[in-house]
C-alpha positions in Angstrom: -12.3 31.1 -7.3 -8.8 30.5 -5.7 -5.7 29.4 -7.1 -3.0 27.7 -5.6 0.3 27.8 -6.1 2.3 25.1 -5.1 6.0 27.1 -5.9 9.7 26.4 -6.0 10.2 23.1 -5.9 10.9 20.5 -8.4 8.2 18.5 -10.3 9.0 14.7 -10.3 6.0 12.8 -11.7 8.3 9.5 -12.6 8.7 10.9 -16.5 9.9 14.2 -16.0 11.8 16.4 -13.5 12.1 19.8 -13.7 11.9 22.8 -12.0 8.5 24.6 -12.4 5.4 25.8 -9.9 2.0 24.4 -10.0 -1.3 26.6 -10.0 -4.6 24.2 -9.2 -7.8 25.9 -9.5 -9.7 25.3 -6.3 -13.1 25.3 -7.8 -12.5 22.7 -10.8 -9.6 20.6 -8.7 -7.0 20.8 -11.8 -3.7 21.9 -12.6 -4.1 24.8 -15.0 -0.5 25.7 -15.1 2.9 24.4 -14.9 6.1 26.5 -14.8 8.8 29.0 -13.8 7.6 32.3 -11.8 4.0 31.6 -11.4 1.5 33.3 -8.9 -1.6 32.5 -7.2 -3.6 33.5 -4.0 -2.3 30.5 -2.2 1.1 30.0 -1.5 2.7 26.3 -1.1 6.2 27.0 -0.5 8.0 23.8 -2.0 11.7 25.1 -1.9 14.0 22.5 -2.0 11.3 20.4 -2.4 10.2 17.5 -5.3 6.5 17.9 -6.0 5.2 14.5 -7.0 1.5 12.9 -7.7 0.4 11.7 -4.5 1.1 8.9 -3.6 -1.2 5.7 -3.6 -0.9 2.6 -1.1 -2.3 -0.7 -2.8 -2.6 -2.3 0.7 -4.4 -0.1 3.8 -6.5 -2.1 6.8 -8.3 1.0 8.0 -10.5 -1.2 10.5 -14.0 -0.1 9.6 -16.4 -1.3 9.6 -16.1 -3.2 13.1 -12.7 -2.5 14.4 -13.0 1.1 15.1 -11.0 0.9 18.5 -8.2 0.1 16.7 -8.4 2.8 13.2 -11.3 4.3 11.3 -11.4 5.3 8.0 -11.1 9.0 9.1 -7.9 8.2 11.2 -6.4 6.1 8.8 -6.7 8.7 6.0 -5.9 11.3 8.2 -2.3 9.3 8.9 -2.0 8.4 4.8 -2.5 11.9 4.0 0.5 12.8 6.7 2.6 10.0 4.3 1.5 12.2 1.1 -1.1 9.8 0.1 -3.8 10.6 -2.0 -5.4 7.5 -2.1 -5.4 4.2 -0.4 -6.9 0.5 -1.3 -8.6 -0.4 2.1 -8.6 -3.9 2.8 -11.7 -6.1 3.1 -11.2 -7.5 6.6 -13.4 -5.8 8.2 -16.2 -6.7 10.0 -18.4 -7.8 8.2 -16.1 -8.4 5.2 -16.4 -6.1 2.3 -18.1 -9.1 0.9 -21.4 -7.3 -0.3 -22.6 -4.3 -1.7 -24.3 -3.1 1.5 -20.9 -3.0 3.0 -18.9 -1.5 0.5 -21.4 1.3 0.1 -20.7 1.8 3.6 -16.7 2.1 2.8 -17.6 5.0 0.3 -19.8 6.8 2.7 -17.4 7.0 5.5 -14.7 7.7 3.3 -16.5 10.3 1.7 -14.8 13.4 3.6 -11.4 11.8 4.1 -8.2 13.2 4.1 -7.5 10.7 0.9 -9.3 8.9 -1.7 -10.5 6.0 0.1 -11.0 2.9 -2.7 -12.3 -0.3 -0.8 -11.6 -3.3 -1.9 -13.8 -6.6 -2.4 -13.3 -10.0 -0.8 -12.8 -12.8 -3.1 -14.9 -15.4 -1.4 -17.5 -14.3 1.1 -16.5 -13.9 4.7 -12.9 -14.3 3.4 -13.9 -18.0 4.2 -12.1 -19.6 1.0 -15.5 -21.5 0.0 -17.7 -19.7 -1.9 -17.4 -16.8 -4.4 -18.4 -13.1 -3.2 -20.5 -11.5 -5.7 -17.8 -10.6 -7.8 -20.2 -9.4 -10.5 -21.9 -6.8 -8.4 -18.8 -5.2 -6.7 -17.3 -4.6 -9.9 -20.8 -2.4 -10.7 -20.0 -0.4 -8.0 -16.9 0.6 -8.7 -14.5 -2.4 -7.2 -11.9 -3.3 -9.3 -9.2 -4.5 -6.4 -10.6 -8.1 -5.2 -8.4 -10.1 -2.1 -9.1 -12.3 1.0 -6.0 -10.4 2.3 -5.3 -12.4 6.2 -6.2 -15.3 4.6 -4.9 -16.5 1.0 -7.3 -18.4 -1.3 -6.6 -21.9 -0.4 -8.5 -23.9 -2.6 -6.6 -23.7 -6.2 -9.8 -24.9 -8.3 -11.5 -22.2 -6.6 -9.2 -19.4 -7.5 -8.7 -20.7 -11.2 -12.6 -20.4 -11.0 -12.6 -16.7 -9.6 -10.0 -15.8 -11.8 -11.9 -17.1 -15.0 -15.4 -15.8 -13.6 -13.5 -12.1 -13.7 -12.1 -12.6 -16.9 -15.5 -13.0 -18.2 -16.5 -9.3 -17.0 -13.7 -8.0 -17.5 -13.8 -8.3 -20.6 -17.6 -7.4 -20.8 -16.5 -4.1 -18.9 -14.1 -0.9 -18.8 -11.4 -2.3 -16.9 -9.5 -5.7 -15.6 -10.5 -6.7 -12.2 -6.9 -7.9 -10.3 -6.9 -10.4 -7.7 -4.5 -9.4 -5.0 -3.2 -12.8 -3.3 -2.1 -12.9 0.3 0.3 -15.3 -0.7 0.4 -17.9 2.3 -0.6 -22.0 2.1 -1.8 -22.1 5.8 -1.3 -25.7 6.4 2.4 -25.1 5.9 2.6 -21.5 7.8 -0.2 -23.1 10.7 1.0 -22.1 14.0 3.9 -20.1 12.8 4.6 -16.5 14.8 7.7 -16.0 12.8 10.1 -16.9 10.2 11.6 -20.5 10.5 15.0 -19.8 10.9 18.3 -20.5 13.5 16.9 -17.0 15.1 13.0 -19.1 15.8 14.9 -22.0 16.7 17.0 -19.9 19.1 13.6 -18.2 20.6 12.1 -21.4 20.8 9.1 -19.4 18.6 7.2 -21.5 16.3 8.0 -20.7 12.7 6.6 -20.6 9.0 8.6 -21.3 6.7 9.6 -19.2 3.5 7.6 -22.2 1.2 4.7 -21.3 2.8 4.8 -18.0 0.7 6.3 -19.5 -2.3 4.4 -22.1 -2.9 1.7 -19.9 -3.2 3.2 -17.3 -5.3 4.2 -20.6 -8.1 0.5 -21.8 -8.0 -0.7 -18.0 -8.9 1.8 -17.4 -11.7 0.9 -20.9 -12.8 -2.8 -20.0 -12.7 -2.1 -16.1 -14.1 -0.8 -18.3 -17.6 -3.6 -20.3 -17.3 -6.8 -17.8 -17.1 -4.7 -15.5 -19.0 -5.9 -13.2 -16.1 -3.5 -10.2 -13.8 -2.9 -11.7 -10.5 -0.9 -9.2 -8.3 1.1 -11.0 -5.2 1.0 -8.9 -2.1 3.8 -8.4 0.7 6.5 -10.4 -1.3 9.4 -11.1 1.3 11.0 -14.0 0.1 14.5 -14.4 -2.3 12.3 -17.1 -3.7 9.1 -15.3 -4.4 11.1 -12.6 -5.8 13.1 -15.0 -8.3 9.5 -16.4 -9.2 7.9 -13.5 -10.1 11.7 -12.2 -12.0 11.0 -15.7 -13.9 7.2 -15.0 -14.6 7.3 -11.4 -16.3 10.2 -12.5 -18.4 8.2 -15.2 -19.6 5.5 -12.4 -20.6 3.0 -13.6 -17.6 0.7 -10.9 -16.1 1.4 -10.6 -12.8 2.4 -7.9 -10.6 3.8 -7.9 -7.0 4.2 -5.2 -3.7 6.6 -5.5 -1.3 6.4 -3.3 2.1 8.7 -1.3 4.1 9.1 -3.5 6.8 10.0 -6.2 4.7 12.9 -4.2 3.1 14.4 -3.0 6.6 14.0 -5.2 9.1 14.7 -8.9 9.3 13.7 -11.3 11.7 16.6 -10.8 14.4 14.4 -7.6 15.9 12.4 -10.8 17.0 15.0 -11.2 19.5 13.8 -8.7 21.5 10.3 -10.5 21.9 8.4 -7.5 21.3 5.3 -8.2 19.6 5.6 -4.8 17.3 7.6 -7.0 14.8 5.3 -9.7 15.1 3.6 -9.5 11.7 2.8 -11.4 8.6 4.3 -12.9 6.6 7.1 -12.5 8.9 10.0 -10.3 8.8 12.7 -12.8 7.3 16.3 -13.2 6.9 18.9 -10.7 5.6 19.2 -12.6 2.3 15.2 -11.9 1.5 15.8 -8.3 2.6 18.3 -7.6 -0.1 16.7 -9.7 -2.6 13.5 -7.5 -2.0 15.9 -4.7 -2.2 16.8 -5.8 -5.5 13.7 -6.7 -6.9 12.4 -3.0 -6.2 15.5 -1.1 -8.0 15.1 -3.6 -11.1 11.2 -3.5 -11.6 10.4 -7.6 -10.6 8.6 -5.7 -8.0 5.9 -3.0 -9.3 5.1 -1.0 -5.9 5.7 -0.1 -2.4 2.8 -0.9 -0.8 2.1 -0.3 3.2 0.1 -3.5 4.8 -0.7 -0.4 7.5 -2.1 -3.0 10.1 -3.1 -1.0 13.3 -4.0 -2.6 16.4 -5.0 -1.6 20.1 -2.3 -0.9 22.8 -3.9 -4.2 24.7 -3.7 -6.3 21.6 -0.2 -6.0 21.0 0.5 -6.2 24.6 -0.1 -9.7 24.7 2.7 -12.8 24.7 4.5 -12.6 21.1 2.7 -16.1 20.1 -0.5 -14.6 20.9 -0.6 -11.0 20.0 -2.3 -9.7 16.6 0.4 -9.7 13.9 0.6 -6.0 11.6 2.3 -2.6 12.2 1.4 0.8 11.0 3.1 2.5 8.2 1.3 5.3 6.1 3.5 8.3 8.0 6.9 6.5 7.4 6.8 5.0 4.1 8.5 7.3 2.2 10.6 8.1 4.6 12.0 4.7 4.7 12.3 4.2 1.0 14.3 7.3 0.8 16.2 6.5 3.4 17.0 2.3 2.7 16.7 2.0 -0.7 19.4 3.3 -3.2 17.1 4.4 -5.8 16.6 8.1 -6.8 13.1 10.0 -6.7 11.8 9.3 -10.0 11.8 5.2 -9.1 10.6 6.0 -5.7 7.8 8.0 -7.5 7.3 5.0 -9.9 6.7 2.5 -6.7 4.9 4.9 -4.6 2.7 6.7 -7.4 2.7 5.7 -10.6 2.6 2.1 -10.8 0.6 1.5 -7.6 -1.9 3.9 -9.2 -1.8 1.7 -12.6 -2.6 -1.6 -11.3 -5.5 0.2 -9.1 -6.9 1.6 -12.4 -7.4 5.0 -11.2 -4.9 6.8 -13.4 -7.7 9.0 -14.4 -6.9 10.8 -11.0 -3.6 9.2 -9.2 -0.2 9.0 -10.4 -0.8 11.5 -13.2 1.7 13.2 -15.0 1.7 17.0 -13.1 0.5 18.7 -16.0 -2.5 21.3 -17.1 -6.0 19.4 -16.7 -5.3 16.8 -14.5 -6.8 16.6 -11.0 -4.8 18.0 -8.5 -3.7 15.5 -6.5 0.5 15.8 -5.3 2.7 14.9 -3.0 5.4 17.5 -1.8 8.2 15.8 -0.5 11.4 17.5 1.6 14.1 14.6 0.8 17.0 16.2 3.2 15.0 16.7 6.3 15.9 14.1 8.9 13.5 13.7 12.0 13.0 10.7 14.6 9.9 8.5 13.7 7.5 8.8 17.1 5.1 6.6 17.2 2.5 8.0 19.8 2.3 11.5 17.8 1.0 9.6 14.7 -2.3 10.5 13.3 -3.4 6.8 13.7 -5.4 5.6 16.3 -3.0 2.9 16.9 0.7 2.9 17.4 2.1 0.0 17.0 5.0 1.1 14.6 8.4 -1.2 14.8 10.4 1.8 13.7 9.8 4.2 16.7 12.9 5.8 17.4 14.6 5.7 14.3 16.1 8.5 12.6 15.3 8.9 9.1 15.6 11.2 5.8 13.0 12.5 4.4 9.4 13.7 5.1 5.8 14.7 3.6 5.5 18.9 3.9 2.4 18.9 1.9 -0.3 16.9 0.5 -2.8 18.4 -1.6 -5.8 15.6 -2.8 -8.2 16.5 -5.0 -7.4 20.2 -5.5 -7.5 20.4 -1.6 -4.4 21.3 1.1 -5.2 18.4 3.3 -1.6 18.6 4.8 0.4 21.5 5.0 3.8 22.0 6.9 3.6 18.5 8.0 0.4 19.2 9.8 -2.9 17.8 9.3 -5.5 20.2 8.0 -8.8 18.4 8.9 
């Protein structure tokens, strides 16, 4: 039996903060001390560190099955555990769709010696094809509790009230609430749309979509979240709008619950400019008024979590005409980073959007965002929030490096992630 300590640094788990070391027992996986001046056989030096619970990313496209050329499940974790995740939601846009149980037992499999927790997500409809109803029912046996058609939104609104009253039913037959995760995007009014409709599109002569597109969506999900009386959770807000909607919602006691992604709270849709199809994503990078609004909607809690949308594609792929290449960028290795760095919020909120919450509206709080204390299982984040270092795309862990923010300088980096009672990372370097 080993024990690890993780020492000198101070614990943050978005509840407390104080200074203390953390001994995990190797063998059972679980904290079974916190405080000042501990030992172990292990040594995690956390020195001006903030040891957090790992963090967990709601919104992950780890390729595989099917699009191994671009990520697969080992890579991906591999990069999430470099961003001090501990788990990650993978995205059912695979090929074929994580639309059955075949599939999905698949997921587990390969994710069964990842870096990270790897929770796959179930498609909504099968084939993501916005007709007919995926086997809900039988998903949820196996342990799916996350449902989307992420890529494409649920079109049809009959057929989402119809999903979301379906779940409801086992639901509440079962131990948890199934959440709907909408990709929130009416496609006849985004149709042929590369990038934000705006003067900077019209300028590019680019073909835009328009910020409706999103919000229309957003209204129709809140309406139907009252309705069912069921969570619906709205993914990559980036809108003013969609922000205001969803402020409007939870004050009026409906249960919904929304992610916003790094990219969305940095960038805006000028880097277009440069016609480089690494900012090419969707829904679109939009206008500086939507960036602060999403700014704002994290620091006051309309938004719940910080969630990735890590899309990687092939070199090729994104070498292709803006208004033909793939739309998505990576971002497990700089998440945190760039909430640090952009956001004025201190540690405990960024804990809350990258742990805590994220974890809660998952349903794995049994294991992820836990408070750091004796008995849970050892999963943490250690975090070095003075560092500063130059985001390189080509030397991340992921297959793919389509990253908009190589280059940048930021504040703020993972020195060790420990998942499930293991050193996965340590000194910033991958351990398998």
């Amino acid at each position: 039996m080993t024990h690890i300590v993780v020492k000198g640094g101070t614990v943050v788990d978005g509840r407390i903060k104080a200074e203390a070391d953390v001994v995990i027992d190797s063998e059972t996986r679980r904290i079974v001390e916190v405080g000042p001046d501990l030992s172990g056989d292990q040594i995690i030096d956390a020195v001006g560190c903030y040891v957090c619970p790992g963090f967990v990313d709601l919104h992950s496209h780890l390729r595989q099955p099917g699009g191994e050329a671009a990520e697969t499940i080992e890579t991906g974790a591999r990069s999430a555990a470099l961003g001090g995740y501990t788990a990650v939601v993978a995205m059912p846009n695979t090929n074929p769709c994580m639309d059955s149980a075949a599939v999905i037992n698949e997921v587990y499999a390969l994710g069964k010696d990842a870096a990270c927790e790897v929770i796959p997500s179930g498609a909504i409809t099968v084939g993501r094809g916005g007709e007919e109803l995926a086997p809900v029912g039988e998903l949820y046996d196996l342990g799916v509790r996350v449902f989307t058609d992420d890529g494409t939104g649920v079109q049809d609104p009959a057929l989402m009230r119809t999903a979301l009253e379906y779940a409801k039913g086992i639901s509440d037959a079962g131990d948890q609430d199934i959440v709907f995760a909408q990709h929130c995007e009416v496609s006849a009014l985004s149709a042929g749309g590369v990038m934000n409709e705006s003067e900077v599109s019209s300028k590019l002569g680019l073909a835009g979509q328009p910020s409706e597109a999103e919000e229309l969506m957003v209204a129709r999900d809140i309406a139907l979240s009252r309705l069912t009386q069921m969570p619906v959770h709205m993914q990559h807000v980036s809108t003013k709008r969609s922000v205001e909607l969803i402020r409007e919602a939870k004050e009026a006691g409906i249960n919904v619950t929304a992610e916003a992604t790094p990219h969305h709270f940095t960038l805006t849709d000028e880097k277009c400019e440069s016609f480089d199809p690494v900012f090419k994503v969707h829904p679109p990078l939009r206008g500086s008024a939507d960036v602060a609004a999403v700014k704002v909607g994290l620091a006051d809690g309309t938004i719940d979590c910080i969630a990735t949308d890590h899309a990687p594609h092939t070199a090729d792929s994104k070498a292709m005409p803006f208004d033909q290449a793939p739309p998505g960028m990576i971002g497990l290795e700089t998440a945190f980073a760039l909430a640090n760095t952009e956001l004025d919020l201190d540690i405990e909120q960024i804990v809350q959007l990258m742990s805590v919450r994220p974890a809660e509206i998952a349903g794995i709080t049994d294991r992820h965002g836990c408070s750091i204390e004796v008995d849970s299982v050892a999963n943490l984040s250690v975090v070095d929030p003075k560092v500063e270092w130059t985001v390189d795309a080509a030397a991340s862990a992921s297959k793919s490096s389509n990253s908009p923010f190589h280059g940048m300088k930021l504040r703020g980096k993972v020195k060790h992630t420990i998942c499930n009672g293991e050193v996965v990372v340590k000194d910033c370097e991958a351990q398998r």
